[in-house]
N, C-alpha and C positions, 0 to 999 in steps of 0.2 A: 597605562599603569593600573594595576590593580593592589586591592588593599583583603588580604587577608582574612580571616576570622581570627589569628590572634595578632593583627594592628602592623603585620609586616608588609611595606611596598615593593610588589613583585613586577617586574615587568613582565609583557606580554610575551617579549621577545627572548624570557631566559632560559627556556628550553632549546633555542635553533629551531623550533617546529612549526608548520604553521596548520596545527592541529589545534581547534577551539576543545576539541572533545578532550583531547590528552590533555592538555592546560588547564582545563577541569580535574581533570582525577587527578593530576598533585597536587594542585593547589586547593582546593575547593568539592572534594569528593562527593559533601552536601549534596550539592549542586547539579549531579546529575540524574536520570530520570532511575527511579528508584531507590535513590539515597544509597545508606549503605545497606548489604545484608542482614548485620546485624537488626533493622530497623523491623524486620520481618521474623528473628526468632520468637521460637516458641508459642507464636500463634498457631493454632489447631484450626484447620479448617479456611484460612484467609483465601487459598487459592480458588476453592470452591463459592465464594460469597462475592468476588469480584467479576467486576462487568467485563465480559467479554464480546469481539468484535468481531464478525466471522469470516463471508464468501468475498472474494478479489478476484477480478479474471482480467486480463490483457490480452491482446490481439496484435498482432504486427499488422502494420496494411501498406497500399502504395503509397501513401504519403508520410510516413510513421508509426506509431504505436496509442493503440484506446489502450485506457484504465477506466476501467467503471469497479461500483462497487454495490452491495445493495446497504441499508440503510441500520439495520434491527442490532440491539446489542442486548444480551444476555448476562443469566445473573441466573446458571443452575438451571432450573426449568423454566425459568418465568424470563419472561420481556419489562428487562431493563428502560430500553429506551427504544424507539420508534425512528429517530429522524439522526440518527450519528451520522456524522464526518469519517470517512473512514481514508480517503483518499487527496494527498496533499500537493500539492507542487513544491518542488524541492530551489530549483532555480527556472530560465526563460527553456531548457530545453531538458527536463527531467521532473517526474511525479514518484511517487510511493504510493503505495497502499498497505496498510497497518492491518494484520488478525493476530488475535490472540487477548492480553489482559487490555484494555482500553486507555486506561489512564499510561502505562508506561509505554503505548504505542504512538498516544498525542503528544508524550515529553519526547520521544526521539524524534518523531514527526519533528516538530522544534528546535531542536536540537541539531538537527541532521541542516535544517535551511541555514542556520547559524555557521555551522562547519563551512558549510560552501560559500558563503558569505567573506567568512573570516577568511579561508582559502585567498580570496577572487583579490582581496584586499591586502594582504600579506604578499602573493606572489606575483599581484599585477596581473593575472591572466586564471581564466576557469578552467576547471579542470577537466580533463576528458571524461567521454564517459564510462570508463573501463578504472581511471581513479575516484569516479564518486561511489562506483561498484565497490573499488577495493574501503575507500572511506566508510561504507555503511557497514563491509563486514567487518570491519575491526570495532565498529559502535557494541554492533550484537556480540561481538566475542567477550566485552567488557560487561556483559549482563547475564553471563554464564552463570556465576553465584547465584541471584532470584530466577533462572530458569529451572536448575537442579531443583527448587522448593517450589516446582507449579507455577512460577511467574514469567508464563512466555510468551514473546511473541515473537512475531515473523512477519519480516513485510515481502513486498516486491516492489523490486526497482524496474521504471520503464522509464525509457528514454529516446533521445534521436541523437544517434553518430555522429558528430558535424565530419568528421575524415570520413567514413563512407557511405556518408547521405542518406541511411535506414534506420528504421525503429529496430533499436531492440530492448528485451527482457532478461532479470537475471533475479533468481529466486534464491534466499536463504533459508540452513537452519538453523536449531537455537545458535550453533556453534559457531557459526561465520556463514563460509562460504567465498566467494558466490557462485554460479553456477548458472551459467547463460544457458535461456531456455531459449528455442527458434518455433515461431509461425505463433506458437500459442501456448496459455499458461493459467492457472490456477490457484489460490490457496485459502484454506480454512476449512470449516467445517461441510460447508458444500461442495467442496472444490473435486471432489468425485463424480457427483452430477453434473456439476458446471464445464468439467474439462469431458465428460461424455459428449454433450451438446456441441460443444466447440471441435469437435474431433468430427461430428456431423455434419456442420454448418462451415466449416474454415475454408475458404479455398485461398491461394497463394496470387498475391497481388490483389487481391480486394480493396475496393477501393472506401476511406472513410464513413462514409454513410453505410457501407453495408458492415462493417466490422461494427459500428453501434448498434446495430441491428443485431449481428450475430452474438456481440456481448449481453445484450440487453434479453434474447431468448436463453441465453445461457444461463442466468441470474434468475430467469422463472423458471428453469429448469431444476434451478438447485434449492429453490424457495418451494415447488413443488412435492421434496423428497427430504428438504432438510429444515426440520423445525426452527434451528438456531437462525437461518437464511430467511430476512424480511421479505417478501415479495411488495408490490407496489400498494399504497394506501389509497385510490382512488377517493375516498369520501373526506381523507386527511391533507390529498394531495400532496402526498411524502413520495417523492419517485427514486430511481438509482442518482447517484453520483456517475455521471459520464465525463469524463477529459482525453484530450488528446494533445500527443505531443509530437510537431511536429516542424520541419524547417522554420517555418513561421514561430514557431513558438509553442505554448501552455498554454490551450485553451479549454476552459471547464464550459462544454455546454449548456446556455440558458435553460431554466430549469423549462417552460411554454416548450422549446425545442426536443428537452427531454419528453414532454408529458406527449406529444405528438405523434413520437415513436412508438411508445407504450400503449397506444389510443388502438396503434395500427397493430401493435402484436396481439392484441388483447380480443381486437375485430378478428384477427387469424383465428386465435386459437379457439373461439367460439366453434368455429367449425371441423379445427383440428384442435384437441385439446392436448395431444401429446407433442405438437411441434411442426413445424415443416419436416419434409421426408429429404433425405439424404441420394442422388440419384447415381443407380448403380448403373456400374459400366463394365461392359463385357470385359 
């Protein structure tokens, strides 16, 4: 049972849905990540003064799907923040990755684990992974309003199949979507340098250690070219966000684990500064 903002007891149950997000917008509009629109007129300028989140890349591999992320957020020309969260686990066999305005990307981040929550508990059973696909695009289609005025974002969903035992990816825009991406993927401001690198670097069936590896050159790649794109803080010891998700489950690797990798790209690229080479074949 819930209680209103004007003192009326609603059940959970009186839509038939077992939508936490819709159950929000009638009852409690507040309540979702960006309020209403109106909350946003007639300011000049908001969209450009807000912290934005930037480079997201995934990988399919043999055992599932990396999400890694790099760390920096933006605010215009300047560095907002250094050490962001950009990359969430949603349930035991699904992640996100959030670009775009930062604040309304950490409310759906939230937002979205709540749905699937609420789902798991309403229906008695999780939901596949082609309806948390279809669940996240009907979030972003409710956020159409503050994306028309500059307020957007875009995640990507990764995940592991339990019916056909693979990772996969599926990328949005402001509108919905979704739109399964295969082997490999990208979004934000780096995500041109980042999906170069990963078009170099990807082979098919790779196995988990090497897809962190190939995410993790990709992320310097796009940090190389794109300002907005943190690359690693060595002296801050701020590194990427690396996860994977796979049969086993949601694992975000220890950050020691992270920094290990990055030890080892970073002894590479001392000798090659622009990357491992790509090896061509008659």
């Amino acid at each position: 049972m819930y209680v209103d903002p004007r003192g009326r007891r609603v059940s959970y149950e009186a839509l038939g849905s077992s939508s936490f997000a819709r159950f929000l917008s009638s009852y409690a509009p507040q309540l979702l990540p960006g309020g209403s629109p109106r909350d946003w007129a007639g300011e000049s300028g908001t969209a450009d003064a807000l912290t934005h989140a930037t480079t997201i890349v995934a990988v399919v591999c043999e055992e599932g799907v990396v999400l890694a992320s790099d760390r920096r957020a933006t605010s215009g020309n300047m560095i907002s923040k250094r050490d962001v969260e950009k990359v969430f686990r949603c349930d035991q066999f699904s992640a996100v990755g959030i670009a775009g305005v930062l604040a309304l990307g950490l409310e759906f981040a939230r937002l979205f684990q709540v749905e699937l929550e609420h789902y798991e508990k309403m229906e008695g059973r999780s939901l596949s992974l082609d309806g948390k696909a279809n669940r996240l695009a009907a979030m972003i289609r409710g956020n159409l309003a503050l994306a028309m005025q500059g307020l957007v974002l875009v995640p990507l969903l990764a995940g592991y199949d339990l019916d056909s035992g693979a990772g996969r990816i599926f990328s949005y825009d402001p509108t919905g979507g979704p739109e399964e991406e295969h082997r490999f993927y990208s979004i934000g401001s780096g995500s041109v340098f980042a999906r170069g690198a990963l078009k170099k670097l990807y082979t098919d069936d790779m196995p988990a250690s090497e897809a962190v590896l190939c995410c993790l050159n990709a992320l310097y790649d796009a940090a190389d070219d794109d300002s907005a794109t943190g690359g690693w803080d060595m002296a801050r010891r701020i590194f990427p966000v690396v996860t994977t998700v796979t049969g086993d489950g949601f694992r975000r690797l220890p950050e020691a684990e992270v920094a290990e990798a990055v030890q080892r790209i970073v002894a590479d690229r001392m000798n090659s500064p622009d990357g491992p080479n790509a090896p061509l074949r008659d």
